[in-house]
ROMARTOR-80145 format. One record per residue: x, y, z of N, C-alpha, C, O, CB in turn; residue number from 1. Coordinates in nm, 3 decimals. Glycine has a CB too. Example, Ala and Ser with C-alpha at 12.3 -4.5 7.8 and 13.67 -1.06 7.14 Angstrom:
    neast   nnorth      nup   caeast  canorth     caup    ceast   cnorth      cup    oeast   onorth      oup   cbeast  cbnorth     cbup  num
    1.319   -0.569    0.780    1.230   -0.450    0.780    1.320   -0.330    0.780    1.424   -0.332    0.846    1.131   -0.447    0.905    1
    1.285   -0.225    0.708    1.367   -0.106    0.714    1.290    0.003    0.787    1.341    0.114    0.804    1.408   -0.060    0.572    2
***
This chain:
    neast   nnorth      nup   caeast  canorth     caup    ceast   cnorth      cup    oeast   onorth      oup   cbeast  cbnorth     cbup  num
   -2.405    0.527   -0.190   -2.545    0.504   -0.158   -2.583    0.562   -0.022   -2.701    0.578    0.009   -2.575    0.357   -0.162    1
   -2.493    0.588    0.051   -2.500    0.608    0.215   -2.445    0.765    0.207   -2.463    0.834    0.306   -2.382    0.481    0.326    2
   -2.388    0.815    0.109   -2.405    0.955    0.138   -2.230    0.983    0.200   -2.183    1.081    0.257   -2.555    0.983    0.268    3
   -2.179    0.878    0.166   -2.045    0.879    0.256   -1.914    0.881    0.145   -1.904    0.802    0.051   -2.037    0.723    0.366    4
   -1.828    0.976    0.173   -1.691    0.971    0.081   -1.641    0.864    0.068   -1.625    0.778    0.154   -1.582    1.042    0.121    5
   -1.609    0.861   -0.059   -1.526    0.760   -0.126   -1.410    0.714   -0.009   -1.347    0.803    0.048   -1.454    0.830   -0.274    6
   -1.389    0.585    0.021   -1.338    0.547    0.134   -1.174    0.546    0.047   -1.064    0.580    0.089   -1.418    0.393    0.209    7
   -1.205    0.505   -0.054   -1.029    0.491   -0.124   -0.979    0.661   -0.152   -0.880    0.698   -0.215   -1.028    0.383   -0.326    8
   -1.066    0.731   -0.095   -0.964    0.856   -0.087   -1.004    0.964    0.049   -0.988    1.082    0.076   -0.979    0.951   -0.249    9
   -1.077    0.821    0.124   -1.087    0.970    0.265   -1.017    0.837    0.387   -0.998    0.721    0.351   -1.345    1.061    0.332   10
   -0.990    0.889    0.528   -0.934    0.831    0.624   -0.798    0.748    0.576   -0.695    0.804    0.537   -1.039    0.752    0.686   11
   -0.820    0.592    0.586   -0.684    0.528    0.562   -0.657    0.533    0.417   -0.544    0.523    0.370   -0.676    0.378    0.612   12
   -0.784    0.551    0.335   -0.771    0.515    0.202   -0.809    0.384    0.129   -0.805    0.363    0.008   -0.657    0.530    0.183   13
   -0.843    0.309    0.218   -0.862    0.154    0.225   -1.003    0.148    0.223   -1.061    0.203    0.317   -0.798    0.077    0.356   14
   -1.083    0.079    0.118   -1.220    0.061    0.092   -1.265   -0.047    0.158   -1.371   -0.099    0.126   -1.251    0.048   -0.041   15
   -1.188   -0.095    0.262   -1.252   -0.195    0.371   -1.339   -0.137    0.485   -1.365   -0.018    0.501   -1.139   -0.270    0.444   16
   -1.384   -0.253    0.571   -1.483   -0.203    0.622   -1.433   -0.160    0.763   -1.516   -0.112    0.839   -1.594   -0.293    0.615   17
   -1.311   -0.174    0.800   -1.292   -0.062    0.946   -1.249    0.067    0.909   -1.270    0.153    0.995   -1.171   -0.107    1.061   18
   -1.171    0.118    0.757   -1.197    0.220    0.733   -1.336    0.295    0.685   -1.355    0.414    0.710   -1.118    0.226    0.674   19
   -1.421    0.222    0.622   -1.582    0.233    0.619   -1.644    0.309    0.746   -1.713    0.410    0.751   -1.648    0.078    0.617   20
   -1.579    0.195    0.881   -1.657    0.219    1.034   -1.638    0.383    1.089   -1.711    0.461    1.150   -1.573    0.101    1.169   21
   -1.465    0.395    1.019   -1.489    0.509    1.085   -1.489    0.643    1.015   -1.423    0.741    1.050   -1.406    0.510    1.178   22
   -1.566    0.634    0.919   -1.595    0.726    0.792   -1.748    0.746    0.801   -1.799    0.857    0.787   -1.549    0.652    0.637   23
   -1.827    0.620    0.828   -1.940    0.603    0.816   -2.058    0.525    0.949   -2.175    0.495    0.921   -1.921    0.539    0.696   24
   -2.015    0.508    1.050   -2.060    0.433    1.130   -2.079    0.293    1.113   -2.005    0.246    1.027   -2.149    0.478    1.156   25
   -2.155    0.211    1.168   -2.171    0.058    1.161   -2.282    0.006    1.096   -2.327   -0.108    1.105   -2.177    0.002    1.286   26
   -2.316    0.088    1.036   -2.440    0.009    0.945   -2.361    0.003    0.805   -2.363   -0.104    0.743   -2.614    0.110    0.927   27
   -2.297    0.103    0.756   -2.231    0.142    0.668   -2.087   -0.031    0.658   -2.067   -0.111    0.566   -2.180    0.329    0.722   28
   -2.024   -0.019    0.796   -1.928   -0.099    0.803   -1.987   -0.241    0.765   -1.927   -0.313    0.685   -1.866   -0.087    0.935   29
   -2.086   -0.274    0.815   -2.124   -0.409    0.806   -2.186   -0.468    0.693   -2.198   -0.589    0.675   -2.198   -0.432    0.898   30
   -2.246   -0.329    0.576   -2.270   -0.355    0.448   -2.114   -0.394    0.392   -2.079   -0.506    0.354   -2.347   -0.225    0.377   31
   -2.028   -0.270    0.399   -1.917   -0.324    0.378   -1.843   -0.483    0.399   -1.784   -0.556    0.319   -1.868   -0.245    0.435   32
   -1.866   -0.495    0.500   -1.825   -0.626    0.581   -1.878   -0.755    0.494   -1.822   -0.846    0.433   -1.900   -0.626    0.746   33
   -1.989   -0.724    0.514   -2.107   -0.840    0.414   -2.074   -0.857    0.265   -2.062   -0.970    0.217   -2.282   -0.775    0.403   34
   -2.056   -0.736    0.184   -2.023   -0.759    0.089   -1.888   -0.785    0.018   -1.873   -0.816   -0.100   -2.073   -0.696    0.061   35
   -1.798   -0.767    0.105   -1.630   -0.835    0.108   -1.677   -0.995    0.113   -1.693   -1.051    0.005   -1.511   -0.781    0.282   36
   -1.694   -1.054    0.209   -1.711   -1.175    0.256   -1.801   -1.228    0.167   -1.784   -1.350    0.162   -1.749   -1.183    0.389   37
   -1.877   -1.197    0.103   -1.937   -1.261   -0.031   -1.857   -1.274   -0.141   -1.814   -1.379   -0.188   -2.045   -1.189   -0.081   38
   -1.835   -1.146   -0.187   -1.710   -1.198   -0.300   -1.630   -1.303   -0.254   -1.627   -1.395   -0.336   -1.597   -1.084   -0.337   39
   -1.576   -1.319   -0.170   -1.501   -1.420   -0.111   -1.580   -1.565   -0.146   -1.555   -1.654   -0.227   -1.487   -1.387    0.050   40
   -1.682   -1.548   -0.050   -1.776   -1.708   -0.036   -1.833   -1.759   -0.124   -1.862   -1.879   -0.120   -1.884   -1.718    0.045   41
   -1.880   -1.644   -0.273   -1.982   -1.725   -0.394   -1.920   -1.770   -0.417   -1.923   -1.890   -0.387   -2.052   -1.689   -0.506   42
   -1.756   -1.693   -0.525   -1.714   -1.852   -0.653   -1.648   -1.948   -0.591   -1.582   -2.030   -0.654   -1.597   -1.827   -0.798   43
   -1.661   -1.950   -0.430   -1.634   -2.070   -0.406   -1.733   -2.165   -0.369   -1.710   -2.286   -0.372   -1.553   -2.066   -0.329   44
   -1.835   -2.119   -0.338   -1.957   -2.231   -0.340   -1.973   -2.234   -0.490   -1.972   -2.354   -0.518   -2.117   -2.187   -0.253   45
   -1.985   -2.166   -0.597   -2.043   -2.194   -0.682   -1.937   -2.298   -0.726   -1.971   -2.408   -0.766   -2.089   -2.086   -0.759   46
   -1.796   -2.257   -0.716   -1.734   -2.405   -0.801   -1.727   -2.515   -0.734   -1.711   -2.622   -0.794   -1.590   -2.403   -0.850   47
   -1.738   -2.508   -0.606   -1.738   -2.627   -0.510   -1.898   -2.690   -0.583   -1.896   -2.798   -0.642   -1.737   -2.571   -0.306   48
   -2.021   -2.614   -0.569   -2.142   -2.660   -0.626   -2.130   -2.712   -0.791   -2.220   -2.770   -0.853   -2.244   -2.536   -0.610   49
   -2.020   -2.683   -0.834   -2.033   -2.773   -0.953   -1.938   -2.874   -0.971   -1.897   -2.911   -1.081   -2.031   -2.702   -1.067   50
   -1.905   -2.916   -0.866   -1.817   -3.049   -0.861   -1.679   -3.044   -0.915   -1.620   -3.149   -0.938   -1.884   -3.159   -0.938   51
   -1.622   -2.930   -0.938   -1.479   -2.905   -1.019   -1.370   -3.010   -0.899   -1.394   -3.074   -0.797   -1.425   -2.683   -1.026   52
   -1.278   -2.989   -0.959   -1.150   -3.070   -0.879   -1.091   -2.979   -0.773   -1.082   -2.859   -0.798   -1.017   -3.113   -0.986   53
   -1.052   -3.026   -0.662   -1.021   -2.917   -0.524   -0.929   -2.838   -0.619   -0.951   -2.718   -0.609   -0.930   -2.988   -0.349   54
   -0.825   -2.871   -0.715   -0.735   -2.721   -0.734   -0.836   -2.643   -0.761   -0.877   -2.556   -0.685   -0.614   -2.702   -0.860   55
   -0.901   -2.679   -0.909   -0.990   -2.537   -0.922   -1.055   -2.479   -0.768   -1.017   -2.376   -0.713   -1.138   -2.574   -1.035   56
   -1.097   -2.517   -0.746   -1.154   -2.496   -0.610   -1.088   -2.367   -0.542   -1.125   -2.256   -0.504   -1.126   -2.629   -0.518   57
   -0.925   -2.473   -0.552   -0.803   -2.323   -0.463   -0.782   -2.225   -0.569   -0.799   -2.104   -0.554   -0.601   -2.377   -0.406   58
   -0.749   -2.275   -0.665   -0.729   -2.162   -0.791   -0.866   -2.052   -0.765   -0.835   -1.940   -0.723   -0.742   -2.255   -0.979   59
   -0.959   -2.071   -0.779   -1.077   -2.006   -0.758   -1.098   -1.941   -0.658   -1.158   -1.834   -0.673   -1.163   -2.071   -0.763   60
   -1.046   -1.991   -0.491   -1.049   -1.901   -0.405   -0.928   -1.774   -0.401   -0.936   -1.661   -0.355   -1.054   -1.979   -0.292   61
   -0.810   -1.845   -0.471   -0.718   -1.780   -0.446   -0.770   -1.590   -0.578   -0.775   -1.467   -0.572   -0.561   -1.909   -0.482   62
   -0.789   -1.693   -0.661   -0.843   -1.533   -0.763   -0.960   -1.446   -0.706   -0.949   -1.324   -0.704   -0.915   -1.577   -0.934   63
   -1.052   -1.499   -0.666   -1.122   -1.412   -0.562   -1.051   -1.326   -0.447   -1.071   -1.205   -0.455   -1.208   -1.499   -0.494   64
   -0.985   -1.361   -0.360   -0.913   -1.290   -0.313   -0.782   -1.143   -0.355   -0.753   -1.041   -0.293   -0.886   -1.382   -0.272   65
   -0.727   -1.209   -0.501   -0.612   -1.150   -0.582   -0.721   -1.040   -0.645   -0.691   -0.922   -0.633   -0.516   -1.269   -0.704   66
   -0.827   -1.070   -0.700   -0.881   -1.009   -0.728   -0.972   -0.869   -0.644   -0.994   -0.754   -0.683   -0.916   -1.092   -0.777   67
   -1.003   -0.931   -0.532   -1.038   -0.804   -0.425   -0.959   -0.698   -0.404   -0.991   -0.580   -0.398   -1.050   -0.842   -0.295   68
   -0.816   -0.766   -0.390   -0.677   -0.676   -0.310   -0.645   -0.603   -0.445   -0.649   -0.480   -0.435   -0.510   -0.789   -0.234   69
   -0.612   -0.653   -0.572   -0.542   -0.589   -0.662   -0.690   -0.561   -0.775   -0.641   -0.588   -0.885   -0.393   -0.691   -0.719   70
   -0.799   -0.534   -0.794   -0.918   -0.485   -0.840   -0.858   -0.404   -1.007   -0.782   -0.308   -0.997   -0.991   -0.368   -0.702   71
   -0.886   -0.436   -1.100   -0.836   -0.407   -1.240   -0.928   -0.266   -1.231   -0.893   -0.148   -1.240   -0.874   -0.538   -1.380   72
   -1.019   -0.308   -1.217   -1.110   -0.182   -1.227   -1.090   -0.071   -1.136   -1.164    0.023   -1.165   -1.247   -0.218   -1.209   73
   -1.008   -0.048   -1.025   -0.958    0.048   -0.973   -0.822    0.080   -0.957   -0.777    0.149   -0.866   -1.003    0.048   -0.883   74
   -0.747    0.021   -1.063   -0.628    0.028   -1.069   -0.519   -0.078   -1.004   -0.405   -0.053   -0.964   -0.618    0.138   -1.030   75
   -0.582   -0.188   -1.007   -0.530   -0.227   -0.883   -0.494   -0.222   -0.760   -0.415   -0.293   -0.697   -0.491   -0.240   -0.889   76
   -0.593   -0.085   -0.715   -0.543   -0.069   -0.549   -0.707   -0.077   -0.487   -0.801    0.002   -0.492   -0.440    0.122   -0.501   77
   -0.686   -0.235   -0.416   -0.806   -0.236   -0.332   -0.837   -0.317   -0.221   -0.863   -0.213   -0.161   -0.897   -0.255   -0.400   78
   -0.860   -0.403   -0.137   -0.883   -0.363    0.039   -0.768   -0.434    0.015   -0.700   -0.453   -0.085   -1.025   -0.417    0.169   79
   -0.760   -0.479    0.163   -0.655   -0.550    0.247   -0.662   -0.679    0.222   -0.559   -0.746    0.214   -0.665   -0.533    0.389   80
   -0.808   -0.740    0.203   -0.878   -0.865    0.236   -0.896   -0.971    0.286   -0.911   -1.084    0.239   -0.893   -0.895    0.197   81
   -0.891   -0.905    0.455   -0.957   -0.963    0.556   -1.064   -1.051    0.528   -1.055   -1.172    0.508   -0.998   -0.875    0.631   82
   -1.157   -0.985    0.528   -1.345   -1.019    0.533   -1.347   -1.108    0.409   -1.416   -1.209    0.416   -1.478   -0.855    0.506   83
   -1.251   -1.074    0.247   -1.287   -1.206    0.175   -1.197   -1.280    0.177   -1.225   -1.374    0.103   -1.324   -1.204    0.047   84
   -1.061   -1.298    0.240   -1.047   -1.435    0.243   -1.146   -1.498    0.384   -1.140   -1.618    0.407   -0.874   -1.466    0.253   85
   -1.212   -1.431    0.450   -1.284   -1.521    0.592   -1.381   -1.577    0.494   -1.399   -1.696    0.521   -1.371   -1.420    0.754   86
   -1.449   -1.542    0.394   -1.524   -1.569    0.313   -1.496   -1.673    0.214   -1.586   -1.754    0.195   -1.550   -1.471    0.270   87
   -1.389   -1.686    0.148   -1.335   -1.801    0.123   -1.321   -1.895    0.172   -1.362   -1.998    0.119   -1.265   -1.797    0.104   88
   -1.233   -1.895    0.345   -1.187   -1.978    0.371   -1.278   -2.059    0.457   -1.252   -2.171    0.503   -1.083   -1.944    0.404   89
   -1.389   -1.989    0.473   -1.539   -2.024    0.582   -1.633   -2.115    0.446   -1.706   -2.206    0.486   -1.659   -1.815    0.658   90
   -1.630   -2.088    0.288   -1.656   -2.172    0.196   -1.602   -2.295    0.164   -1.658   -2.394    0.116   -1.649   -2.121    0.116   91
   -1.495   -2.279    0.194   -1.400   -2.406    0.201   -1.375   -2.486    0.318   -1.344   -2.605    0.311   -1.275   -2.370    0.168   92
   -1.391   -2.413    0.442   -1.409   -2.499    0.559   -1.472   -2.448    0.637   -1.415   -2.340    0.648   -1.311   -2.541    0.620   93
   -1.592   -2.447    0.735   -1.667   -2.344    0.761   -1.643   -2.332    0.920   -1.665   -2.226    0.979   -1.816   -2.365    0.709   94
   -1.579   -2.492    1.011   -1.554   -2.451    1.103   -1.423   -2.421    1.122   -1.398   -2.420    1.243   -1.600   -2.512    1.173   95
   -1.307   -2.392    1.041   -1.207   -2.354    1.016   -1.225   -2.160    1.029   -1.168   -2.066    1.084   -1.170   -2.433    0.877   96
   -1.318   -2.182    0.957   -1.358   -2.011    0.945   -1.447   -1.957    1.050   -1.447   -1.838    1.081   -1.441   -1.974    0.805   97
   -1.531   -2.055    1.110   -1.557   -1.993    1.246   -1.471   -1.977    1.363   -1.507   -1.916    1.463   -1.648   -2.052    1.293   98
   -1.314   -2.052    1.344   -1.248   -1.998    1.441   -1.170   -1.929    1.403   -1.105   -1.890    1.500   -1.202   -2.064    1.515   99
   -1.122   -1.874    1.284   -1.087   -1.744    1.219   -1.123   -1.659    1.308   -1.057   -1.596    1.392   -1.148   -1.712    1.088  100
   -1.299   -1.663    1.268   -1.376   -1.517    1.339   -1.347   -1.483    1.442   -1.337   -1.363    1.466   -1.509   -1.510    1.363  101
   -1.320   -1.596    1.558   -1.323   -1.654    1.683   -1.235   -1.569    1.721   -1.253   -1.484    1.808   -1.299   -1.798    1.707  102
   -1.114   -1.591    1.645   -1.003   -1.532    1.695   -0.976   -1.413    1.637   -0.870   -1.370    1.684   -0.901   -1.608    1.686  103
   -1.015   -1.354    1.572   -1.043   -1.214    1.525   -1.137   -1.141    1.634   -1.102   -1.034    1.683   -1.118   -1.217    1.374  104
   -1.229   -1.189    1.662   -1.287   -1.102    1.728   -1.204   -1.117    1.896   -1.155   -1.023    1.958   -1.455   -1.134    1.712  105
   -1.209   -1.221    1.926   -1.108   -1.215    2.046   -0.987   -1.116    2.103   -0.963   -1.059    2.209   -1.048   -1.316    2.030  106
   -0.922   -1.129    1.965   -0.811   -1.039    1.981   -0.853   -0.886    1.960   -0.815   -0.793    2.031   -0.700   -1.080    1.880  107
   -0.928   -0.877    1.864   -1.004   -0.722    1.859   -1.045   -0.657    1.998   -1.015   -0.547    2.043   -1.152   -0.733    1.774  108
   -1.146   -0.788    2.067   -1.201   -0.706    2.155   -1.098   -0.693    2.266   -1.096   -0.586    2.327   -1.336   -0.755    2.198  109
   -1.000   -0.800    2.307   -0.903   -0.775    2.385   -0.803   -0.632    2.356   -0.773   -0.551    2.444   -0.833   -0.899    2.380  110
   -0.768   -0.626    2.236   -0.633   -0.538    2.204   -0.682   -0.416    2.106   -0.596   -0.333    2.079   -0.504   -0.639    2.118  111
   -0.813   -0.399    2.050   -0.891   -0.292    2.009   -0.811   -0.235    1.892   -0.802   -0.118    1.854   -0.919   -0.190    2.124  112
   -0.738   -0.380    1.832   -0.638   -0.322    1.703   -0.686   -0.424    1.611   -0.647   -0.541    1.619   -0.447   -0.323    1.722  113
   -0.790   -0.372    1.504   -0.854   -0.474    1.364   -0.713   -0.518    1.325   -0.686   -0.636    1.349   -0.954   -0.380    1.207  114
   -0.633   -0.452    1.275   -0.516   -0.469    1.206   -0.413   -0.633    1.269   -0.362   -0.731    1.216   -0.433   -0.306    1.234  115
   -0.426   -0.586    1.389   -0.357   -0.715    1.538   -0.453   -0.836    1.484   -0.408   -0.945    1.450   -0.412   -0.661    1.773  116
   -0.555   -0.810    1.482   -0.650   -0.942    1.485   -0.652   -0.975    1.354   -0.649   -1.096    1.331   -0.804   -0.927    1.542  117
   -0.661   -0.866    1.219   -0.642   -0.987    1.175   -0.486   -1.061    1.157   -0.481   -1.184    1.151   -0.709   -0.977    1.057  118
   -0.376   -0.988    1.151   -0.283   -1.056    1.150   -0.248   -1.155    1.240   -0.155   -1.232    1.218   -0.213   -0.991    1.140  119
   -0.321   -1.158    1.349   -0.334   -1.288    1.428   -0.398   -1.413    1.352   -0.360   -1.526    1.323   -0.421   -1.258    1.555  120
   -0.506   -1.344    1.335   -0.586   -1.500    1.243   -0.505   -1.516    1.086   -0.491   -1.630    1.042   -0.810   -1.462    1.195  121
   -0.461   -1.419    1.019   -0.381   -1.464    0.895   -0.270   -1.608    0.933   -0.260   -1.721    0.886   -0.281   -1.314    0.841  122
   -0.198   -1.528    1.048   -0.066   -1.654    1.069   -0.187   -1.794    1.159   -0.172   -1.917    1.154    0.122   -1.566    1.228  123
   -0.257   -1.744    1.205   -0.314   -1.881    1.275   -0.407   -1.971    1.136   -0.444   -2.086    1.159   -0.443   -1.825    1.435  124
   -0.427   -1.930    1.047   -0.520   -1.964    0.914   -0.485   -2.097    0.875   -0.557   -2.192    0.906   -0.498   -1.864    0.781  125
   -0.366   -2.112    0.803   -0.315   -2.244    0.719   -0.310   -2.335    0.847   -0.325   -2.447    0.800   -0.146   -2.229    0.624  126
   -0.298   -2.347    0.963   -0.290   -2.442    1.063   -0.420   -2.473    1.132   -0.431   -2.577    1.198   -0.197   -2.400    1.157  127
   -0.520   -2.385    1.117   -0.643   -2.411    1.140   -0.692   -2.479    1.037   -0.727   -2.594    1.063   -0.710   -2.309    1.168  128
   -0.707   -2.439    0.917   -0.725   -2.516    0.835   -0.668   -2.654    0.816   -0.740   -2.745    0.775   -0.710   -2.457    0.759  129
   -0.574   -2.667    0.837   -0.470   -2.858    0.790   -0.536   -2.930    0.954   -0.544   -3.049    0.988   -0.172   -2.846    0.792  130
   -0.566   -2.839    1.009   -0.641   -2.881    1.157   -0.788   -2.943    1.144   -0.790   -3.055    1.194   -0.660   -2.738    1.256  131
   -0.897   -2.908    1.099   -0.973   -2.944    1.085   -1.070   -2.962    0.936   -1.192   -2.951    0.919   -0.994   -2.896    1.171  132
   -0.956   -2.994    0.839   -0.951   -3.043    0.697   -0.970   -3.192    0.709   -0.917   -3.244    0.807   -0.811   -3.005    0.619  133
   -1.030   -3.260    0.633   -1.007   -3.418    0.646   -0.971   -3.440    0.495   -0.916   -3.549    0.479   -1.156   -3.519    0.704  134
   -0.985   -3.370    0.383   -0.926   -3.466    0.271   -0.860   -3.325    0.230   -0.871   -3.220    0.293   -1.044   -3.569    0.144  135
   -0.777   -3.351    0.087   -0.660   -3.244    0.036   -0.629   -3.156    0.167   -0.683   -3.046    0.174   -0.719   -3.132   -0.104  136
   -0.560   -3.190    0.250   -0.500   -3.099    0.346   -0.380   -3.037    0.302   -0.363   -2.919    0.333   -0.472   -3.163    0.466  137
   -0.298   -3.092    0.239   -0.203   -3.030    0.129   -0.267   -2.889    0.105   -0.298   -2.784    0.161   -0.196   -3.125   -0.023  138
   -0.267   -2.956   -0.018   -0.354   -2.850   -0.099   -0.408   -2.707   -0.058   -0.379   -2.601   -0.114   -0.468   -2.913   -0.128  139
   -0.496   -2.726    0.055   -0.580   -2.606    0.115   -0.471   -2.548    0.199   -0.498   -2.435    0.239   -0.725   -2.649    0.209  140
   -0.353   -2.596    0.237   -0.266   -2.620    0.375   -0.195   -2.465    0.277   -0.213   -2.347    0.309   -0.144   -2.825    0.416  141
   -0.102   -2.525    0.138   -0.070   -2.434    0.088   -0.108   -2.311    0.019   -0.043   -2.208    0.002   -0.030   -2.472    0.055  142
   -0.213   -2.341   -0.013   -0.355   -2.235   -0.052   -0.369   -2.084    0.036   -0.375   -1.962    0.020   -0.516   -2.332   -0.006  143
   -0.370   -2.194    0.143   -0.417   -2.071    0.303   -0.287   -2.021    0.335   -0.287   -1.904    0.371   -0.492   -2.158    0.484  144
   -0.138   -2.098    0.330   -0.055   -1.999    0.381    0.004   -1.903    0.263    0.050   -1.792    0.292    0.056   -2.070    0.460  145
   -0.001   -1.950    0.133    0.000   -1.807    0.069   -0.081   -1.696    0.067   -0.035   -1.585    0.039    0.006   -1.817   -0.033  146
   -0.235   -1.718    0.102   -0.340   -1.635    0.149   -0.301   -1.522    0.224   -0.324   -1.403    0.201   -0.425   -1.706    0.223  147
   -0.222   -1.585    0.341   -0.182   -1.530    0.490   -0.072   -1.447    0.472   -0.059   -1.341    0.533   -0.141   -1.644    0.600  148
    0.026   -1.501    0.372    0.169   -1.484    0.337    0.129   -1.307    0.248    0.200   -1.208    0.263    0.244   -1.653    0.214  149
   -0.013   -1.315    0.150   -0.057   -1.202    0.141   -0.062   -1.107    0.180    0.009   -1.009    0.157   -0.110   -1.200    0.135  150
   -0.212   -1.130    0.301   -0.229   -1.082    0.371   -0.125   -0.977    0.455   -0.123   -0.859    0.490   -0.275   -1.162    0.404  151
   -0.060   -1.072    0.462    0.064   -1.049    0.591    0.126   -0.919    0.519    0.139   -0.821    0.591    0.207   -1.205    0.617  152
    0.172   -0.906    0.364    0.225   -0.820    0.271    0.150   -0.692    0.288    0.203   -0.583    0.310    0.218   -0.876    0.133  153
    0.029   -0.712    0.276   -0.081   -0.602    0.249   -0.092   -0.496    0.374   -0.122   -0.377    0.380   -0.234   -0.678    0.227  154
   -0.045   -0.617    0.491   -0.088   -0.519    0.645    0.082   -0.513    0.690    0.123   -0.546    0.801   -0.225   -0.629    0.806  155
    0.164   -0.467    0.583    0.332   -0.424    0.620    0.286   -0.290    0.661    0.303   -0.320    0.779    0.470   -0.422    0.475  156
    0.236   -0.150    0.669    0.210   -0.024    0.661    0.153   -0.054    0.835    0.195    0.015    0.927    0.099    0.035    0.516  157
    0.068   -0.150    0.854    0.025   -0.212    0.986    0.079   -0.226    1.118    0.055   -0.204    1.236    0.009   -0.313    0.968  158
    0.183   -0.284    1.018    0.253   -0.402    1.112    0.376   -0.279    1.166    0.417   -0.288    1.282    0.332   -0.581    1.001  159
    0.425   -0.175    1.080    0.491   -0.062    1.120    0.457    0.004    1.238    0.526    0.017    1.339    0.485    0.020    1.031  160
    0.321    0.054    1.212    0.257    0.153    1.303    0.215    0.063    1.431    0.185    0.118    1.537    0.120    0.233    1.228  161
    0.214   -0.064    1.419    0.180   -0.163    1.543    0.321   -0.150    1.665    0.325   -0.151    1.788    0.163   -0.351    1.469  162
    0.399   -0.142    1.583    0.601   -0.168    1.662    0.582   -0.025    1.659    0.689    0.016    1.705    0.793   -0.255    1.543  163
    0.525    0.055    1.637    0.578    0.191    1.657    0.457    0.267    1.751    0.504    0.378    1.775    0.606    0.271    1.498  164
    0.390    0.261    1.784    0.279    0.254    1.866    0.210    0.341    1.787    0.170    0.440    1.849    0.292    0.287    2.014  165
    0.188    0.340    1.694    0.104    0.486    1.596   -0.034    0.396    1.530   -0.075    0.446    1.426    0.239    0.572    1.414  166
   -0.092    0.301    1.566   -0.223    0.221    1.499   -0.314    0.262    1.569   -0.308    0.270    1.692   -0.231    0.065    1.497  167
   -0.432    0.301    1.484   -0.569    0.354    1.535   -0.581    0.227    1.597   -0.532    0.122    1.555   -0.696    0.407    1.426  168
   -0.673    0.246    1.736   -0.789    0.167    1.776   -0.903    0.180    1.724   -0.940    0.283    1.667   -0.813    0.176    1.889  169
   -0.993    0.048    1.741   -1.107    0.028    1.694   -1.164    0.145    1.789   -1.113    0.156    1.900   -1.162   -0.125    1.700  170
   -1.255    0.223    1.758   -1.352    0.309    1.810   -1.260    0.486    1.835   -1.290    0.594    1.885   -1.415    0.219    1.973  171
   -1.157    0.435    1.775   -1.104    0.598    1.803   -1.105    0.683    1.666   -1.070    0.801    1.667   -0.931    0.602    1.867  172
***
């Protein structure tokens, strides 16, 4: 719509939105951004809005997410999903997920590595959450660290180029 190459086959290859940013600038990124974090946040308001039982609830966030990263319709290769589990996990607890952001952006703007931040907030996630959860803390506790435990899988290519000093900065 923006006139911009297919992100799953130009820069990292990754149809997220910091490969978006630097393919396409920041208007581009933040559509991106917005619309990750929705997939994430509807079917979990919507099943939370219909009173289902907290598993469905996790079952539901967790397939939203499985579903972003591994996408049937593109072969199964698709983002990282950062932006929808924040979207999930900001549906399911919202000031849990504002210090997600908190600390995503913190570490971003300190260390100018998306990749750093989010793997900062992935491992800080399930403890923020059992932190300011008041009922099924279980539940969400294990929910969020397989989330993270994901996550964590998805940004191995990351986590390489991080120990090896080879990771783009944000703005380069």
């Amino acid at each position: 719509m923006l006139g911009l190459p297919d992100p799953r086959h130009a820069g990292s290859g990754n149809p997220g939105a910091t490969n978006v940013l630097r393919l396409g600038g920041k208007k581009a990124a933040i559509i991106t951004l917005i619309g990750d974090v929705l997939k994430g946040a509807v079917p979990v308001v919507l099943a939370r809005s219909l009173g289902v039982a907290p598993w469905i609830v996790a079952v539901t966030a967790s397939a939203a997410l499985v579903g972003h990263i591994y996408p049937v319709y593109f072969r199964f290769r698709g983002g990282k999903g950062v932006a929808t589990a924040l979207g999930v996990l900001t549906a399911i607890n919202p000031i849990a997920g504002a210090g997600l952001l908190g600390i995503w952006l913190v570490v971003a703007l300190v260390f100018r590595y998306s990749s750093l931040a989010a793997l900062t907030a992935a491992v800080a996630a399930p403890f923020l959450m059992a932190a300011t959860l008041h009922r099924h803390v279980g539940l969400f506790f294990v929910m969020t660290a397989l989330m993270s435990a994901l996550l964590l899988w998805r940004h191995r290519s990351n986590i390489r180029n991080l120990l090896a000093g080879r990771e783009t900065k944000i703005g380069r």
